[in-house]
N, C-alpha and C positions, 0 to 999 in steps of 0.2 A: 504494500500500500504506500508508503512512504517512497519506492521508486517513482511512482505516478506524481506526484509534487516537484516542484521545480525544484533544483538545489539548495538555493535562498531561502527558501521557504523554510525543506527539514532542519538545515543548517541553525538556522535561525531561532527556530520552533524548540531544538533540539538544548540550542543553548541557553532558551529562558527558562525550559526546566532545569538544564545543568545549574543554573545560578540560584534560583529559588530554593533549592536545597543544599548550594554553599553555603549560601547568607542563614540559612537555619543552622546550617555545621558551625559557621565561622561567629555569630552573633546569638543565637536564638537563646542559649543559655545563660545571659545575661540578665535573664525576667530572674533565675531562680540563684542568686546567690549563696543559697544556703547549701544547694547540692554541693556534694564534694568535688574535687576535681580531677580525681582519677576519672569518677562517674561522668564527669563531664566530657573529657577527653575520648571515653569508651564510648559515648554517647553521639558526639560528634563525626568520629571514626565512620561509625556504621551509618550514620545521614553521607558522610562526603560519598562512601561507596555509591549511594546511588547516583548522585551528580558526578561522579564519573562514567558512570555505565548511558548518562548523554553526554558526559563531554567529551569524551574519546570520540563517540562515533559521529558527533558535530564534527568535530575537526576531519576527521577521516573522509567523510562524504563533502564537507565542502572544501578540503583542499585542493587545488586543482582549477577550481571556479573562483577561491578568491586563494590570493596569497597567505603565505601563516603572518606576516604585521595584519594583512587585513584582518583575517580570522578573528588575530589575537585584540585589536583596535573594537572588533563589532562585540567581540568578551567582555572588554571596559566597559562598554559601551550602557552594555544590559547588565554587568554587576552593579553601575551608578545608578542606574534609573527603578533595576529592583532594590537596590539599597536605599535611597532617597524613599520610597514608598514604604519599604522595612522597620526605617528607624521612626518613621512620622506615624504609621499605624501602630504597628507589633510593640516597640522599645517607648512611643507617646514622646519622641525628642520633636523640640521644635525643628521647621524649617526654615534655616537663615539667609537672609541676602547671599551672603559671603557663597555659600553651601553651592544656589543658584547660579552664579555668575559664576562659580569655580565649572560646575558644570557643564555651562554656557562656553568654558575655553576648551573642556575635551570636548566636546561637538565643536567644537570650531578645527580642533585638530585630526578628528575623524573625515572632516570634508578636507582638510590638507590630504590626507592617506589616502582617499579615496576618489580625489581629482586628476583628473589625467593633464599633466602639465606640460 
């Protein structure tokens, strides 16, 4: 089913679940301070496994169609944008100017990478 999709598409697809379940490996633990941190690390472990079993195969299927800087550029890309939504919903952190317009320079550096000059 996924061969029927264009590249970009699974590619893409592939890597916003790989990051959804970084940002849970890499952050989500943070609500529970109390757990310990073995538990947290063993916990974490077994979330990244699964955002590997799409990150590999993101990269795998769109390398070729885009470059590994792109690949790895369009990774930034959606770790920012599901992290900005992460830390304002899940963690309740405000959303700052600064945060924004930081933002606002890696999209400006992803159309660098991704312009043909």
């Amino acid at each position: 089913m996924l061969s029927m999709l264009p590249v970009p598409v699974v590619t893409i697809g592939l890597l916003l679940c790989s990051n959804l379940f970084m940002t849970f490996a890499w952050y989500g633990h943070l609500r529970f301070p109390k757990v310990t941190l073995l538990h947290i690390i063993i916990i974490s472990w077994l979330i990244a496994f699964f955002e590997y079993c799409f990150q590999v195969p993101a990269n795998r299927i769109g390398f070729g169609y885009f470059s590994a800087a792109e690949l790895k550029t369009i990774q930034e890309v959606i770790s920012l944008s599901i992290f900005m939504i992460f830390s304002v919903v899940y963690l309740g952190e405000p959303l700052k100017w600064n945060y924004i317009l930081g933002f606002g320079l890696i999209m400006l550096a992803a159309f660098v990478i991704f312009h043909e000059w």
